[in-house]
Rosetta silent file (secondary structure, phi, psi, omega in degrees, C-alpha in Angstrom):
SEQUENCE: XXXXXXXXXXXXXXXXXXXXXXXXXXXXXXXXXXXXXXXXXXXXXXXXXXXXXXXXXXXXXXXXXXXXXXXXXXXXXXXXXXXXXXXXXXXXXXXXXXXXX
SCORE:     score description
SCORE:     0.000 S_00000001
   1 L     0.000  137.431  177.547   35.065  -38.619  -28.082 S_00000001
   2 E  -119.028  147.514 -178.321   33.052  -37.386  -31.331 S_00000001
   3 E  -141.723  115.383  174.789   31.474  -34.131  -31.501 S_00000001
   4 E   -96.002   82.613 -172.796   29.364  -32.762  -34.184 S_00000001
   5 L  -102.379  128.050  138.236   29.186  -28.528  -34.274 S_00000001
   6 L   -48.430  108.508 -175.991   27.326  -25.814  -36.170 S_00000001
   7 E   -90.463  104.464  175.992   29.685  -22.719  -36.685 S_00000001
   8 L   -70.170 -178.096 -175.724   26.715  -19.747  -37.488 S_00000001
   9 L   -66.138  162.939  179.376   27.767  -17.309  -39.968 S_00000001
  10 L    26.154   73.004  167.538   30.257  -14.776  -39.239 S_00000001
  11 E  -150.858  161.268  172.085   30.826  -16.104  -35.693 S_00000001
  12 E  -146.309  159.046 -173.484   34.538  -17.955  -34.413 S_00000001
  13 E  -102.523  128.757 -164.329   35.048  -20.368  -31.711 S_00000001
  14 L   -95.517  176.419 -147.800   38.031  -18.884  -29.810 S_00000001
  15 L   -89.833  159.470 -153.787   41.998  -20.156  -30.090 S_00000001
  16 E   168.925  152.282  169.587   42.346  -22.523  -26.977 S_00000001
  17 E  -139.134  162.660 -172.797   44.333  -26.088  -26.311 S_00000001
  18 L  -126.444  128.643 -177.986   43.490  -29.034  -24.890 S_00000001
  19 L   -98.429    1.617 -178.995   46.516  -30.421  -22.822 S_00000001
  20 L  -111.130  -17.205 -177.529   45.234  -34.036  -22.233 S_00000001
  21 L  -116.710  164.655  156.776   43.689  -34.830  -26.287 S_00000001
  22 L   -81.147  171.310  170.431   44.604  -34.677  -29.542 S_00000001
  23 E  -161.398  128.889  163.457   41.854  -33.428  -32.491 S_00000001
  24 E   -69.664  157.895  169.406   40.684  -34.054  -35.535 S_00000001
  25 E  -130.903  105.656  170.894   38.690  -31.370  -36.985 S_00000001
  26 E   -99.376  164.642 -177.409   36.844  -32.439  -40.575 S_00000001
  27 E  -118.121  141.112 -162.028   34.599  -30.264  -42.335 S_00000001
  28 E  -111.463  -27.214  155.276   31.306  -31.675  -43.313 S_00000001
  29 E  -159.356  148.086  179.150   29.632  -28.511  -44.880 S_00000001
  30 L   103.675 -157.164  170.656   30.557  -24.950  -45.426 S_00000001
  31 E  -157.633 -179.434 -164.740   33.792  -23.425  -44.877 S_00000001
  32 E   178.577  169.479  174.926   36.444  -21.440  -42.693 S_00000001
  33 E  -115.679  123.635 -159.205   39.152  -20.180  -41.469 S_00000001
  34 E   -72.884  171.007 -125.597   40.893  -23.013  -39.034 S_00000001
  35 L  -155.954   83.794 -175.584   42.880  -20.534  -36.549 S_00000001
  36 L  -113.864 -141.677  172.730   46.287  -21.588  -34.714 S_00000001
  37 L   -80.583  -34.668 -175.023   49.340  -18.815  -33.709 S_00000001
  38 L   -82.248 -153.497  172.104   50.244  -18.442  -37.047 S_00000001
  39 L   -89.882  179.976 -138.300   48.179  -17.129  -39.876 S_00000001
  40 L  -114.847  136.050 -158.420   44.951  -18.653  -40.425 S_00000001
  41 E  -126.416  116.854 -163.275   44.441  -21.674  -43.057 S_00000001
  42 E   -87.194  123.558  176.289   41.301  -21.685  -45.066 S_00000001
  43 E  -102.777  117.946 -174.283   39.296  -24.740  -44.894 S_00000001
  44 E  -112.602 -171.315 -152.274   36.414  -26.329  -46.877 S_00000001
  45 L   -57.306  133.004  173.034   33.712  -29.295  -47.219 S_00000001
  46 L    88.801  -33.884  174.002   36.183  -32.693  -46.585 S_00000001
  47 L   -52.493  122.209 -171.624   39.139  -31.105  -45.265 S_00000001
  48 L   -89.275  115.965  177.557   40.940  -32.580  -42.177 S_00000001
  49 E  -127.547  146.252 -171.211   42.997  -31.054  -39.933 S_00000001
  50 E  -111.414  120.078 -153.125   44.946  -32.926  -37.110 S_00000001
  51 E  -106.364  108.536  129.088   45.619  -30.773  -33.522 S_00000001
  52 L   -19.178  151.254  159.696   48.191  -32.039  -31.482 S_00000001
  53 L   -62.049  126.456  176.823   47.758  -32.410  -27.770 S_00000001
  54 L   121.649  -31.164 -134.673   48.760  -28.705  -26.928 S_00000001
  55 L  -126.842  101.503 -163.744   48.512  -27.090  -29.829 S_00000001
  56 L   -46.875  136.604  169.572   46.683  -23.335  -29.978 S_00000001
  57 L  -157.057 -174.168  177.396   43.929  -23.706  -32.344 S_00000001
  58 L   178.884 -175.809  153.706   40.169  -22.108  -33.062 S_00000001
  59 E  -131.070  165.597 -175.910   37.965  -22.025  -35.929 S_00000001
  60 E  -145.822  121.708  179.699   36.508  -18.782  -37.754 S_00000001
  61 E  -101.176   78.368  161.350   32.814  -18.832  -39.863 S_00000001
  62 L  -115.740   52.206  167.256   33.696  -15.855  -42.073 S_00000001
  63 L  -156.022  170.053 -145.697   31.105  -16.248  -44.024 S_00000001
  64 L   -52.599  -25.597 -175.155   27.516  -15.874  -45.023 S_00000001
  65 L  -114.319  163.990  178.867   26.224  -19.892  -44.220 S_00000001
  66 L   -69.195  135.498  164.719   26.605  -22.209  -41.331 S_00000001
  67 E  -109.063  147.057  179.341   29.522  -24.490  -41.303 S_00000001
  68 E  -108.868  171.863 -160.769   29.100  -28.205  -39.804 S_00000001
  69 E  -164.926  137.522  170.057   32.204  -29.839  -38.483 S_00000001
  70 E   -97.846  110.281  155.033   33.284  -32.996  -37.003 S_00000001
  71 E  -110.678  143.518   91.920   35.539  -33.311  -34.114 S_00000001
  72 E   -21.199   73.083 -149.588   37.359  -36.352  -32.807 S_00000001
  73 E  -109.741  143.939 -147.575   39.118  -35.757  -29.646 S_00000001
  74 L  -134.643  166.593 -161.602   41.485  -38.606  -28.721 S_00000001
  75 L    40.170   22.841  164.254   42.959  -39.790  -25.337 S_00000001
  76 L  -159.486  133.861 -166.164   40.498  -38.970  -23.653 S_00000001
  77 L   -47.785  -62.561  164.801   36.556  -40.613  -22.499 S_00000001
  78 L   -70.717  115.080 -178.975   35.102  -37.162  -21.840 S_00000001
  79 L   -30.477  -46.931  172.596   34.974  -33.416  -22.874 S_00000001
  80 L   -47.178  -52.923  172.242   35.975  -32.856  -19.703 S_00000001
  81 L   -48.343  -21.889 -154.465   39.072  -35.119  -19.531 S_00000001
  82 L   -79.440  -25.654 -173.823   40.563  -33.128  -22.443 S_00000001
  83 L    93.729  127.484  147.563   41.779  -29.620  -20.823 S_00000001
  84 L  -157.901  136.679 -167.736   40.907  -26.374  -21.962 S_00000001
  85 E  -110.029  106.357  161.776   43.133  -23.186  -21.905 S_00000001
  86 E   -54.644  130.325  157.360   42.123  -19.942  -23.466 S_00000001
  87 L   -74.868  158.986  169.218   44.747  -18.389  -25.134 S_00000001
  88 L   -88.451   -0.079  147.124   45.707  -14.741  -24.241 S_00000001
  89 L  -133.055  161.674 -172.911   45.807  -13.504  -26.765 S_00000001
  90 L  -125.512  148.175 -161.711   43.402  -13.556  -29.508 S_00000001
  91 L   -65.178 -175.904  154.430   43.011  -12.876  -33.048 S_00000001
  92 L  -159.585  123.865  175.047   40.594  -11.300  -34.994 S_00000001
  93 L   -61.183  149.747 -164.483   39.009  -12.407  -37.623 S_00000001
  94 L   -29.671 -126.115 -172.039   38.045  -10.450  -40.715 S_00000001
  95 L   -78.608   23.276  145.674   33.855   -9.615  -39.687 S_00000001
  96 L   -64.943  137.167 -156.848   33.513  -12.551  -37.397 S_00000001
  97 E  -113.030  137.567  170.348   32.027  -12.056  -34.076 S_00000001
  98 E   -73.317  175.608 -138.552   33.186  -14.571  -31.135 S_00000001
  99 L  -139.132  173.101  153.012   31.252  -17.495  -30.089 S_00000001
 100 L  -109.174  -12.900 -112.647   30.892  -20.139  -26.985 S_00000001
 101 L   -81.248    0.000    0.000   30.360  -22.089  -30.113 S_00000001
């Protein structure tokens, strides 16, 4: 499955797994911070990062322009097929506001 998303500014998509896909995430403009259990790893235009099935993740727009982003979710036909768990708990990012994003 391919997915193409607009992160607005100072908004984050919250940390979550998928327990049936793996995911790419690339970044096609702007930047962030991608968002797992640990601390938070900042990523800009070309950078790839590869999710395990499983594997707490999230993105964070903590900053002034929209970032676009490519995902690639693997194993599975459907959005649906893929699983998704909120984690419970969740960071928070510098001035970023959460998202449905």
């Amino acid at each position: 499955m391919f997915n193409v998303t607009e992160f607005p500014p100072n908004r984050w998509h919250e940390l979550h797994r998928h327990a049936s896909a793996e995911e790419y995430f690339f970044v096609l403009a702007g930047s962030g911070l991608h968002l797992t259990e640990g601390e938070p790893v900042r990523l800009e235009v070309g950078d790839l990062v590869f999710i395990p099935k499983g594997e707490w993740h999230g993105f964070a727009n903590d900053t002034d322009r929209p970032t676009l982003a490519v995902t690639v979710m693997g194993g599975v036909s459907h959005y649906s097929d893929a699983g998704y768990e909120v984690h419970p708990h969740q960071p928070e990012p510098t001035n970023a506001r959460a998202s449905s994003t």
